[in-house]
MMTF fields as JSON, N, C-alpha, C and O atoms, coordinates in Angstrom:
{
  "mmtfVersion": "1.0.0",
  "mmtfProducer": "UNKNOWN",
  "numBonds": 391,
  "numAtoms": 392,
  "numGroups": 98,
  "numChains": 1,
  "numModels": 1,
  "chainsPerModel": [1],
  "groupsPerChain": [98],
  "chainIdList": ["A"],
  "bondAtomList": [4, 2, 8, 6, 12, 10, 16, 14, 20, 18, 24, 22, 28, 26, 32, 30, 36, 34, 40, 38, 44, 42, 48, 46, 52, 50, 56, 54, 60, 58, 64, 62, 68, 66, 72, 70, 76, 74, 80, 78, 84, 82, 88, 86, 92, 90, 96, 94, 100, 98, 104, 102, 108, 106, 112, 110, 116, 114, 120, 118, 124, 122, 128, 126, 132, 130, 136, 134, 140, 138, 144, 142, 148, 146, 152, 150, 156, 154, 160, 158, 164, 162, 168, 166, 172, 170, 176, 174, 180, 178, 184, 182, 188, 186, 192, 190, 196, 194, 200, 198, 204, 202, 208, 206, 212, 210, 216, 214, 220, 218, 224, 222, 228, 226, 232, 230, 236, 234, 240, 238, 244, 242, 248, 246, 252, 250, 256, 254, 260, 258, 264, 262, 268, 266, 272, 270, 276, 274, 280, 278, 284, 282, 288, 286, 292, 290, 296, 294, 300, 298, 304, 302, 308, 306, 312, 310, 316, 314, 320, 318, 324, 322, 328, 326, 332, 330, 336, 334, 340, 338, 344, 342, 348, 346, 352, 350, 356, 354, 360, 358, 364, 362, 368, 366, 372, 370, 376, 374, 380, 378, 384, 382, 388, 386],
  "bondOrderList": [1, 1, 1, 1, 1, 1, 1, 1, 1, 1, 1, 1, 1, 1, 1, 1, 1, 1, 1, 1, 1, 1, 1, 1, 1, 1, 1, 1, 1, 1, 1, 1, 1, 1, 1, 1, 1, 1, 1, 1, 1, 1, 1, 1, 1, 1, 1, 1, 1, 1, 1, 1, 1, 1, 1, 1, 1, 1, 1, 1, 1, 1, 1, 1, 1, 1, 1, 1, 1, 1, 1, 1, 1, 1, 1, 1, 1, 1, 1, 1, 1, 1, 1, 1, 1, 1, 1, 1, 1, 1, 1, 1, 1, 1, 1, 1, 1],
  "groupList": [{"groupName": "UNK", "atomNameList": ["N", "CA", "C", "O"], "elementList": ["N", "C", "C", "O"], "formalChargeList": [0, 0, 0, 0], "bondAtomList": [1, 0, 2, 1, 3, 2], "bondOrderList": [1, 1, 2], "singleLetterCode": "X", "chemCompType": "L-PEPTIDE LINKING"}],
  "groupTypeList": [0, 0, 0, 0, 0, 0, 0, 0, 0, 0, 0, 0, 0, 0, 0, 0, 0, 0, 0, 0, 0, 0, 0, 0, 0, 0, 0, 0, 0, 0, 0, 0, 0, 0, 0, 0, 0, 0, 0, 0, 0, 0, 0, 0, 0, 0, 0, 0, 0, 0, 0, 0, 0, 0, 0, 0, 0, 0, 0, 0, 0, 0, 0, 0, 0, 0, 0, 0, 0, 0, 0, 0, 0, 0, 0, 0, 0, 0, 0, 0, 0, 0, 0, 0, 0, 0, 0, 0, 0, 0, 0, 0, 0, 0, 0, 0, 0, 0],
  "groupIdList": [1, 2, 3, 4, 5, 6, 7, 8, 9, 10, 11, 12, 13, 14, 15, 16, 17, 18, 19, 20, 21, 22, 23, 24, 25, 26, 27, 28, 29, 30, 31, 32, 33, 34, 35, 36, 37, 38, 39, 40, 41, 42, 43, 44, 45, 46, 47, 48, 49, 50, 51, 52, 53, 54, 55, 56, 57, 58, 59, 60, 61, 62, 63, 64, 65, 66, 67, 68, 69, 70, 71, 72, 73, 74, 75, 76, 77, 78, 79, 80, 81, 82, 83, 84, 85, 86, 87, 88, 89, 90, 91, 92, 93, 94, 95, 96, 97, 98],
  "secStructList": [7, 5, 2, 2, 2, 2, 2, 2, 2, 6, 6, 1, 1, 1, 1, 2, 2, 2, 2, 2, 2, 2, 2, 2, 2, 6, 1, 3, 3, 3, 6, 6, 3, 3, 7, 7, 6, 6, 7, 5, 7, 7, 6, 6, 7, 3, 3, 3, 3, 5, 7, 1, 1, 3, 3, 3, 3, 3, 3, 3, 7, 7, 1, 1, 7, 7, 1, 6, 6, 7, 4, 4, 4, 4, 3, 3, 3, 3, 3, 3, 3, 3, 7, 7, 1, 1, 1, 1, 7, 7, 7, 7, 7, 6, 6, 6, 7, 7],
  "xCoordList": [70.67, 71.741, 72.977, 73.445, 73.444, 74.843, 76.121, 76.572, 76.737, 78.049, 78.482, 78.564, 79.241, 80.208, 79.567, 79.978, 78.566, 78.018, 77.408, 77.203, 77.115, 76.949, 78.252, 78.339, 79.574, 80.874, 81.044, 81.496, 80.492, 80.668, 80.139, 80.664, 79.117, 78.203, 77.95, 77.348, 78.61, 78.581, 79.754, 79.789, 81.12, 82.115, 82.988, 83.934, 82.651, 83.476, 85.161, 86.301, 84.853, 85.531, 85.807, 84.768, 86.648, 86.865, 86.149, 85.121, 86.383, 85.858, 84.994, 85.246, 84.267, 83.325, 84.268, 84.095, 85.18, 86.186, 87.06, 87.407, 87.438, 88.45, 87.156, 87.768, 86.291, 85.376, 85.279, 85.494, 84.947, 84.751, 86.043, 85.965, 86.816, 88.361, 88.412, 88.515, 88.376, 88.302, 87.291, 87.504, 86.369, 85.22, 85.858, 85.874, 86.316, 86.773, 87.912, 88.346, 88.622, 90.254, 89.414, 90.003, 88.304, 87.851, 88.499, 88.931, 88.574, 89.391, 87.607, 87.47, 86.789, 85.315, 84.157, 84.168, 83.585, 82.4, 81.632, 81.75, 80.694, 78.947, 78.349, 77.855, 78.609, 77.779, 78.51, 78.119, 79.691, 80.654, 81.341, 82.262, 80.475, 81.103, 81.616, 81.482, 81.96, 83.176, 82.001, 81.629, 81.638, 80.931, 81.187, 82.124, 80.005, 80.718, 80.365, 79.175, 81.102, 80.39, 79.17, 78.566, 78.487, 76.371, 75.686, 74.53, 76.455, 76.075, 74.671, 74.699, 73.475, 72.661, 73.114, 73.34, 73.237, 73.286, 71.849, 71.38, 71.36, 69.944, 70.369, 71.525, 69.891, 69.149, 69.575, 69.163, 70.656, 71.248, 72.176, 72.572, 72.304, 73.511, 74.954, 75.087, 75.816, 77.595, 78.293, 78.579, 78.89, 80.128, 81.497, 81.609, 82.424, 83.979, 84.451, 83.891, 85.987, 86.444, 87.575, 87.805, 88.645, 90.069, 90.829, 90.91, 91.33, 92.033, 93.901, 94.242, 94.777, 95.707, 96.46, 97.26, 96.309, 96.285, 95.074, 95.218, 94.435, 93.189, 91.552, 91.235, 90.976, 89.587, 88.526, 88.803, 87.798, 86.682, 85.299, 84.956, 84.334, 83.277, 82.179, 82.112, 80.762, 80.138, 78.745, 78.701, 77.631, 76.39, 75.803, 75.836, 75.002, 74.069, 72.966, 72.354, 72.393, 71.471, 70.1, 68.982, 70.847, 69.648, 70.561, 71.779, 69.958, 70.284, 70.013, 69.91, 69.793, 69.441, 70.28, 70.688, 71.04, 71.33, 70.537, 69.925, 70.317, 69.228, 69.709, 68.986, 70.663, 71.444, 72.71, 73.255, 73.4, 75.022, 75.331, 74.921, 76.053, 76.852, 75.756, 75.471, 75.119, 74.361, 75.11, 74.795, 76.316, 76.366, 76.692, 76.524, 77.088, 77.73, 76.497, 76.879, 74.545, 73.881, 73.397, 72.204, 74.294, 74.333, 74.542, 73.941, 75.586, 76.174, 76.843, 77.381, 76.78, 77.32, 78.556, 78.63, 79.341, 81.21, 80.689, 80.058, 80.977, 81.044, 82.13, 82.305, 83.235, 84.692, 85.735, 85.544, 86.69, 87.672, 88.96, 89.282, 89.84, 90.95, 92.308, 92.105, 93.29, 94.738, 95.129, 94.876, 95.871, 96.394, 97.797, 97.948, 98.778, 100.4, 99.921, 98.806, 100.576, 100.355, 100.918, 100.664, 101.701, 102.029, 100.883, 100.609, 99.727, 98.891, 97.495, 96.568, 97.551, 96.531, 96.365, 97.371, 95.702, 95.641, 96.415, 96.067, 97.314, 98.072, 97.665, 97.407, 97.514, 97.137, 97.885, 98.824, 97.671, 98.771, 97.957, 97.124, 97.693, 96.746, 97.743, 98.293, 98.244, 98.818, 98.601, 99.467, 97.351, 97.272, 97.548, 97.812, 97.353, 98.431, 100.002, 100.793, 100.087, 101.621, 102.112, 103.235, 101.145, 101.975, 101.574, 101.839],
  "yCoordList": [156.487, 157.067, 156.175, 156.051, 155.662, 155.479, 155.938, 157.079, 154.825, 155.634, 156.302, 157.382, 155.987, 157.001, 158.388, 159.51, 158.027, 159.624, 160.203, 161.4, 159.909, 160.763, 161.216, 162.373, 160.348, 160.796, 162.004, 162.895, 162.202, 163.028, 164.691, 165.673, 164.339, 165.046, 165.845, 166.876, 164.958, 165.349, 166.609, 167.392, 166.233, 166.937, 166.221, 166.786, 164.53, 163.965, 163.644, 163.878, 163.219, 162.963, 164.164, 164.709, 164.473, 165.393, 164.863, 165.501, 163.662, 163.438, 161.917, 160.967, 162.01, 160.65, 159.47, 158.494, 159.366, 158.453, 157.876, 156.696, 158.952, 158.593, 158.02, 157.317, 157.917, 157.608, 156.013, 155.168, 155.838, 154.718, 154.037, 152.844, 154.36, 153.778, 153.645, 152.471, 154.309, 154.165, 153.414, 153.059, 153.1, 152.206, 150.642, 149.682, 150.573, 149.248, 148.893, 147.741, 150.187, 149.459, 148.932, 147.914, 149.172, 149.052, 149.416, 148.767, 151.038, 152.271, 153.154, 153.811, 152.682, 152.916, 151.789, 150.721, 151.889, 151.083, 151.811, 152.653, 151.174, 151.391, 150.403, 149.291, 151.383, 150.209, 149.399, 148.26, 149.778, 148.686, 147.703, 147.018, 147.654, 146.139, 146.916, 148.137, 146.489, 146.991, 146.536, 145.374, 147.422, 147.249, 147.96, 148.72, 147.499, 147.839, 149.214, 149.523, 149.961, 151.787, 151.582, 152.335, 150.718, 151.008, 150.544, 150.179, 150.421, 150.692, 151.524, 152.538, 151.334, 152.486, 152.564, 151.691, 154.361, 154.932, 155.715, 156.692, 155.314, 155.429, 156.655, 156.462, 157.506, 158.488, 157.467, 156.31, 158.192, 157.174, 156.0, 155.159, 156.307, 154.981, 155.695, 156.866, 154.738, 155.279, 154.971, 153.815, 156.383, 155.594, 156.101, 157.104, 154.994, 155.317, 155.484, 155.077, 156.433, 156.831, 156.83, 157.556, 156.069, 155.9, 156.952, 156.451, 158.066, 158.891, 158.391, 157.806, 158.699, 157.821, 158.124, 157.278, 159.838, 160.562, 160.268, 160.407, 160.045, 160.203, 159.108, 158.99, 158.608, 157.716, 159.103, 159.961, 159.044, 159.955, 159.244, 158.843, 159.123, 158.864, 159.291, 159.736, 159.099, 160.259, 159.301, 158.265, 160.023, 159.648, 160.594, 161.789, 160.042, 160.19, 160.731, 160.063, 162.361, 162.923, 163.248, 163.494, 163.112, 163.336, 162.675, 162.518, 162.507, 161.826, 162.175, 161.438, 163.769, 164.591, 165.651, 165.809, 166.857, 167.491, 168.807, 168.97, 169.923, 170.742, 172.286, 173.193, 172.611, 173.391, 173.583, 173.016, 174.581, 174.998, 175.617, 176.744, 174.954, 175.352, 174.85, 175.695, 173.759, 172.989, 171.903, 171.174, 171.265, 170.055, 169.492, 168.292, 170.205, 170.474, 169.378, 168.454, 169.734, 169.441, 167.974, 167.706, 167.231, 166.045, 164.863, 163.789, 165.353, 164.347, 164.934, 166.04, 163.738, 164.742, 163.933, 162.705, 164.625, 164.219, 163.335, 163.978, 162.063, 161.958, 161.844, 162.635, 161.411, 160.921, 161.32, 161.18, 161.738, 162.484, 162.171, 162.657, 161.323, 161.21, 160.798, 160.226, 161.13, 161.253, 159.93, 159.421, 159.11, 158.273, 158.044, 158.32, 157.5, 157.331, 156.685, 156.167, 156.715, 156.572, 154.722, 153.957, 154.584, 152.674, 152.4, 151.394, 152.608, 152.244, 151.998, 151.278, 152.493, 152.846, 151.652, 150.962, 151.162, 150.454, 150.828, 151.827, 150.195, 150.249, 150.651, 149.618, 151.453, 151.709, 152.125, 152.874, 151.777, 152.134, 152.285, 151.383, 153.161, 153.12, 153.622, 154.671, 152.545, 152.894, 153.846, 154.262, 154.131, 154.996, 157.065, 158.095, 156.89, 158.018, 158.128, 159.067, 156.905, 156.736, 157.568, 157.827, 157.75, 157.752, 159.444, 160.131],
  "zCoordList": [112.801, 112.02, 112.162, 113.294, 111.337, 110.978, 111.72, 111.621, 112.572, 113.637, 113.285, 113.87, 111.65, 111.222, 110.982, 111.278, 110.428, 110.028, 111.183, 110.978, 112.075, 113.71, 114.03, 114.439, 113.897, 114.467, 114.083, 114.802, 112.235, 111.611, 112.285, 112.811, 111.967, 112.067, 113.898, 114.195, 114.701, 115.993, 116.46, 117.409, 114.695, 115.35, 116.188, 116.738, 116.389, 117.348, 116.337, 116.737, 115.357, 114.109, 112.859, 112.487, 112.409, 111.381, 110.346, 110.117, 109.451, 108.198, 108.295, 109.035, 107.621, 107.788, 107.477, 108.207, 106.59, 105.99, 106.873, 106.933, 107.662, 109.504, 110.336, 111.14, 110.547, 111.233, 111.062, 111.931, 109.885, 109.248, 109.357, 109.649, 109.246, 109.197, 110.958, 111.314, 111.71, 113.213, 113.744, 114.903, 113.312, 113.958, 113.434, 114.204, 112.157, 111.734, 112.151, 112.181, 112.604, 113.623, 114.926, 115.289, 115.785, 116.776, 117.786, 118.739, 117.409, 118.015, 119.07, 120.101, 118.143, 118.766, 119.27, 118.659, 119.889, 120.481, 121.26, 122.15, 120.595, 121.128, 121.915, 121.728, 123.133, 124.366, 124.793, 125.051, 124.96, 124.93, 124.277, 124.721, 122.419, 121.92, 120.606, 120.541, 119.999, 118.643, 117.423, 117.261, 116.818, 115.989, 114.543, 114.301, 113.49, 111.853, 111.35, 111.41, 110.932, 110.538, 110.594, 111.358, 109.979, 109.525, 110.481, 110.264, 112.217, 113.508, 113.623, 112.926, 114.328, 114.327, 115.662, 116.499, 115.693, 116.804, 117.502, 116.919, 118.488, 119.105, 120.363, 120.738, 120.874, 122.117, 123.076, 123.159, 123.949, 124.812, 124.878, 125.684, 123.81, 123.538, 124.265, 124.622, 124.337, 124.845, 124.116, 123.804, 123.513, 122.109, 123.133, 123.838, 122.888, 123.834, 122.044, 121.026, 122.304, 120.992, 121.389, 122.356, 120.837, 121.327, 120.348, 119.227, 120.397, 119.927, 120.17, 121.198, 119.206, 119.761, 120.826, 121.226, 121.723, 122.874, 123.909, 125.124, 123.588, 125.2, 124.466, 123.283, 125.48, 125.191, 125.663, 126.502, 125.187, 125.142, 124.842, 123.73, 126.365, 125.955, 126.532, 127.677, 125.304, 125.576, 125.235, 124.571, 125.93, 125.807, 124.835, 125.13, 123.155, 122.947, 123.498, 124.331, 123.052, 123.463, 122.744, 123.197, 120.807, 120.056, 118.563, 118.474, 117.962, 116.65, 115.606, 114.625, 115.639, 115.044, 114.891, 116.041, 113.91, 114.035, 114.103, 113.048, 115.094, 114.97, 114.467, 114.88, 113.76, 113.004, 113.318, 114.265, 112.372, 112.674, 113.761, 114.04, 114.439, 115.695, 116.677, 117.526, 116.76, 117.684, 117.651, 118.592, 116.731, 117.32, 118.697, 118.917, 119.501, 120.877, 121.676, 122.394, 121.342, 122.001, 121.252, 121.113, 120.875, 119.821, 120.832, 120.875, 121.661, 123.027, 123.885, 123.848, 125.111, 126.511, 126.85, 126.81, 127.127, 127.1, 128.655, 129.495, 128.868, 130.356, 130.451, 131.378, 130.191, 130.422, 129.585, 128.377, 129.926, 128.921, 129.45, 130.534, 128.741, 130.12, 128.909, 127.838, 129.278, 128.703, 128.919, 130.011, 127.806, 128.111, 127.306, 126.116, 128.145, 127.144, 125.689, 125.629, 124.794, 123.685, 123.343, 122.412, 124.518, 124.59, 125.111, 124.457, 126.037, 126.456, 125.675, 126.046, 124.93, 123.907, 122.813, 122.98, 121.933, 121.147, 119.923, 119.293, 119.579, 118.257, 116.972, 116.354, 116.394, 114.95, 113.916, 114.184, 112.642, 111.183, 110.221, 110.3, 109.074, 108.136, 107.495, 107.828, 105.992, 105.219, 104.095, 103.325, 104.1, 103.403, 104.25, 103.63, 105.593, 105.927, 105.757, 105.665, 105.755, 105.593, 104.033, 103.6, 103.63, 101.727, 101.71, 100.723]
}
């Protein structure tokens, strides 16, 4: 499956479009390396997700969604941690701006 559309679909991300837009700032990585939305995401993989408040990353458990209100069992949070917002990687998308 497709990063963005797992982000989607996991609930890690609100809309597939921010997903896609966040994987190409390389605000996300899989496995450690910065890669392009049409990423396959595999059972066990580690996506880190830079939110512009806190990094959040989580292991891949299934790549499957198995109905509504299961996405929870999609991936397992290992790390969740707050960070200042100077510390964080810089981002601007002009099209929030407008």
């Amino acid at each position: 499956m497709r990063i963005d559309l797992f982000l989607k679909l996991s609930r890690l991300v609100k809309r597939r479009s921010a997903a896609r837009e966040m994987v190409e700032l390389g605000a996300v990585k899989l496995n450690g390396r910065t890669v392009k939305p049409s990423a396959e995401v595999r059972m066990a993989d580690r996506i880190e997700i830079a939110y512009p408040r806190r990094v959040v990353l989580v292991e891949v458990l299934s790549e499957e969604v198995r109905g509504r209100g299961r996405e929870n069992s999609m991936v397992r949070v290992l790390e969740d941690r707050r960070v200042n917002s100077d510390s964080t990687w810089e981002y601007r998308l002009d099209s929030w701006e407008k």
